[in-house]
N, C-alpha and C positions, 0 to 999 in steps of 0.2 A: 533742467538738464536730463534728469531723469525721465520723464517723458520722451525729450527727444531721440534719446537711446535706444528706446523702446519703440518709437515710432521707424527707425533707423533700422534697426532690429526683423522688425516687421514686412518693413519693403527689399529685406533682404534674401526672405522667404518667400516672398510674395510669387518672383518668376519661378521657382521651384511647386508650387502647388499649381500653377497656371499651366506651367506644361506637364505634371501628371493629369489634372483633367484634362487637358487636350490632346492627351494620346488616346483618352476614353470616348473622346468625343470623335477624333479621328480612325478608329478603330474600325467601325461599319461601313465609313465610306471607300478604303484605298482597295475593296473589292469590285465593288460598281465602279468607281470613278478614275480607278487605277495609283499607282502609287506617281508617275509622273506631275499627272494633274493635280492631285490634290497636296504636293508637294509646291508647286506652280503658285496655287492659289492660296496656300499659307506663307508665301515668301513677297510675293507678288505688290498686292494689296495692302499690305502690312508695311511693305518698306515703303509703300510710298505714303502711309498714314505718319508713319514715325517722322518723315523729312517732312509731312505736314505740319505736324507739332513741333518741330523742332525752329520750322521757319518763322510759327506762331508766339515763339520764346526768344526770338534773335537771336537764335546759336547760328555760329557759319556751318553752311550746308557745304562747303566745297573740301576737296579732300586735294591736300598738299602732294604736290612731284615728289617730295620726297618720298613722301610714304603711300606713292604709289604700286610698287612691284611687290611690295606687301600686301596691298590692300587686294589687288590681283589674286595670288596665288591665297587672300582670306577667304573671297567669295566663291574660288570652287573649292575650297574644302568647307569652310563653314557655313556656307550658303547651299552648294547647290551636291556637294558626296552627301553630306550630314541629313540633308531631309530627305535627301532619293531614300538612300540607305535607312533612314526612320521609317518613311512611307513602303517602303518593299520590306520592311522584315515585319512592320503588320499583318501584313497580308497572310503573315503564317501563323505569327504568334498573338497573343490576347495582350491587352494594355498594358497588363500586372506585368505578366514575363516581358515582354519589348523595353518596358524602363528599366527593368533589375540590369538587364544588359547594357544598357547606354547607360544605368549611372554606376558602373562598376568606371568611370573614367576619373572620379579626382582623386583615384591612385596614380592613373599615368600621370595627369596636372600637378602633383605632388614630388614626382619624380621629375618633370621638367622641368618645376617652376626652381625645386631645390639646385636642379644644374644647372639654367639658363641665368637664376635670378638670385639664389642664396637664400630662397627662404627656408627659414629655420623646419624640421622634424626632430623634436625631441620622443623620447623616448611613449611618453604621454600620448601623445600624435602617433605614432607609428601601431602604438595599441586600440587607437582610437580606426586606424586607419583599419584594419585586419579586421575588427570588430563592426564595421559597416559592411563590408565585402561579404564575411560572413551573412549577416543580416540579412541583405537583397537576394545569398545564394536561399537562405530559407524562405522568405519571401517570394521568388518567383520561381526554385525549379521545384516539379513536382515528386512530392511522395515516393513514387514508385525510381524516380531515378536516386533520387538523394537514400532509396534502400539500395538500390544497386550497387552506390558506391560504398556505402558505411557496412555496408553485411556481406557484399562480398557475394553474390548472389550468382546463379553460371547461368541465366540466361542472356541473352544480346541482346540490347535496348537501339533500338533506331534513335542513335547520338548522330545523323546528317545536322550539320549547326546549321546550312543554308538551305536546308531542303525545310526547316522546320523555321528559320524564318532568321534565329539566335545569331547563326555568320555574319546576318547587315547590321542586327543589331550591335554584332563587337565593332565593324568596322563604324559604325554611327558613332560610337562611344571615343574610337583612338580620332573620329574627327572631327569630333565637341571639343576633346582635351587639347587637341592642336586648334583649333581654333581660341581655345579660350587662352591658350601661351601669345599666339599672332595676334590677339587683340594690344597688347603691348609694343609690339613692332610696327603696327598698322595704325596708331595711335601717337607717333611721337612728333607728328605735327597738325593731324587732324581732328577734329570733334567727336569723341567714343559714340555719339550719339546719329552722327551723321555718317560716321563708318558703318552702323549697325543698319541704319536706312538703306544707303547706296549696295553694301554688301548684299542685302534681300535681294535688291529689285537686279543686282548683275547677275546675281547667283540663280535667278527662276529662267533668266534667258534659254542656258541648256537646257532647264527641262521639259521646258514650254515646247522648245525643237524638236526633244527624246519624242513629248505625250502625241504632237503634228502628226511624228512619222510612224505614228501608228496606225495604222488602217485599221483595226480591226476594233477600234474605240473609237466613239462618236466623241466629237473636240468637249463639248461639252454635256455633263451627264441629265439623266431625265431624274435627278433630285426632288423629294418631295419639300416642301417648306420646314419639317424641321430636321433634314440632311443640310440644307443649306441652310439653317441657323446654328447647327455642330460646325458647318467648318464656318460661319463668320466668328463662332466663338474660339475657333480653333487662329485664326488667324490673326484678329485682332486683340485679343486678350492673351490666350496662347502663343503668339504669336510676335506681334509688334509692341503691347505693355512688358510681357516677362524677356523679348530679347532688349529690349530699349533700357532695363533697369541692372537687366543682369552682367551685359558690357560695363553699363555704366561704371557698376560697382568691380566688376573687375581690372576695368584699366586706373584702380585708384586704391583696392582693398589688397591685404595680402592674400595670393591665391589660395595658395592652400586649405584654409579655413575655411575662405567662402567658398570653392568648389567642395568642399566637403561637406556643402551644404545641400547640394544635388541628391543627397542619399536619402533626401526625405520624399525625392519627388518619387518612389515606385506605391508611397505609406499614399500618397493624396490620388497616384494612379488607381491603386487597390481599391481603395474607400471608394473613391472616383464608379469605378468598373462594377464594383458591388452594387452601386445604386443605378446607374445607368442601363449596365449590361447584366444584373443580375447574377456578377462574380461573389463568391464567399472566400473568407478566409478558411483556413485551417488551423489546428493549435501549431503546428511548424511554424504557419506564416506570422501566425502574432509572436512567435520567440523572435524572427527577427524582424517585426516592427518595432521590440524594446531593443534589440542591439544596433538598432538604423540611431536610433534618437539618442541612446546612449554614445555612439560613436560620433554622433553630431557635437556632442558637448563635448564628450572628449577633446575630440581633437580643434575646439573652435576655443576652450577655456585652456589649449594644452600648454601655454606660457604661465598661464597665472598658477596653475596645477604644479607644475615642473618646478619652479622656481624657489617657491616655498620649501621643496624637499630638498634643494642645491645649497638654499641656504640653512635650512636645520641642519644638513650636512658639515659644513662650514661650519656651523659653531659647534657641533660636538667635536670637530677636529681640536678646534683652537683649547677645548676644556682639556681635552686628554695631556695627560704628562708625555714629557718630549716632544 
């Protein structure tokens, strides 16, 4: 049991480091290849690898009427806003900062899931929550702003969020967290596994149209062999294993937790970037790669944490006179 806890454990982290190195991996290409296309060809490829596998396990590959007009408005937000918007806010920014900003989302998912769904935020959780955000702000924004703010400093720092890449990165992030709520409504009579397939390959249609009507990019880029071994690692590993595991487990685990487990992926982008693209940390960033993993626990142990204090609580009532 214990093994398989761990094992369990494992593949829940799994898609969270697959897409920090696949932002590192997809980094150098959305300037050549543009953010359409190489949006295109991580969604593409990947969803129809996933309904490969899926037909190879005899899961049904079909997606129920009912949970159609879901599935619909799933694939242009989680398929086809989320990777433009990933793919275009590259373009400005470096792998490290592009995740800090998409994974500041399992606070909204947190906020949703407690309105849509009930799940619990105790108080454990909610420090656990602050204490991640904090994290990835140290983590990805740079020194010179993060003196801006804290010191009060009078000169004007070019804060444009979309001119510098951070704008698509937030709107990536509010449409990961909606997507990751819609996988439960898009889910209530279809295969999570088979919704995460069809939703790719509906969702690359748009952009595949956007990358067409561009005249001014060649349909397909002049890639050397290992451009195009980043994005097959970006699509099928990045891509089709970590969305194929991460639905999975979310149309079955309680969100909260496991989206709060997203905060590890800017810690495996960084590492990622470091080695790849020859990024370094700074002492800042490593203060919050320890509040990222700290607030990982926090809020993933914040029942069994909480509990124990509600209940010592509880029995010192019952001791006291009166």
């Amino acid at each position: 049991m214990a093994m398989f806890e761990k094992l369990n454990w494992l593949l829940m982290v799994l898609p969270f480091a697959l897409w920090g190195t696949a932002m590192a991996a997809m980094a150098p290409l959305v300037k050549s290849g543009g953010p359409e296309l190489v949006a295109t060809l991580r969604l593409l490829p990947a969803g129809i690898a996933i309904l490969l596998a899926a037909s190879s396990l005899k899961r049904p590959l079909g997606i129920s009427r009912i949970d159609m007009g879901w599935f619909l408005v799933f694939c242009l937000i989680d398929g086809s806003l989320f990777q433009f918007c990933l793919a275009r806010g590259l373009v400005s920014t470096g792998a490290g900062l592009g995740s800090v900003f998409i994974d500041s989302q399992p606070l909204i998912v947190a906020l949703l899931a407690r309105t849509l769904f009930g799940d619990p935020i105790n108080p454990i959780g909610w420090i656990g929550l602050t204490l991640g955000i904090g994290g990835i702000v140290c983590i990805g924004v740079s020194p010179e702003i993060l003196g801006h703010w804290f010191l009060m400093r009078n000169e004007v720092l070019d804060l444009r969020l979309f001119g510098q890449g951070q704008g698509w990165m937030l709107i990536a992030a509010l449409a990961m967290a909606l997507g990751t709520v819609l996988i439960r409504f898009t889910c209530q009579k279809s295969d999570p596994v088979a919704v995460t397939g069809w939703h790719m390959i509906v969702g690359s249609f748009p952009l595949a149209i956007a990358h067409s009507l561009d005249s001014g990019r060649p349909f397909l880029p002049d890639w050397s062999l290992t451009n195009w071994s980043l994005m097959a690692y970006s699509t099928f590993l990045g891509s089709a294993l970590a969305y194929g595991l991460f639905f999975w487990f979310a149309s079955r685990k309680e969100l909260t937790s496991f989206s709060t487990l997203a905060f590890l992926t800017p810690v495996f982008a960084l590492l990622s970037g470091g080695i790849w693209l020859g990024e370094r940390l700074n002492l800042i960033q490593w203060f919050g790669v320890f509040f990222v993993l700290l607030s990982v626990f926090l809020v993933s142990q914040r029942s069994r944490l909480w509990n124990p204090l509600n209940n010592s609580n509880n029995d010192l009532s019952k001791e006291l006179p009166g």
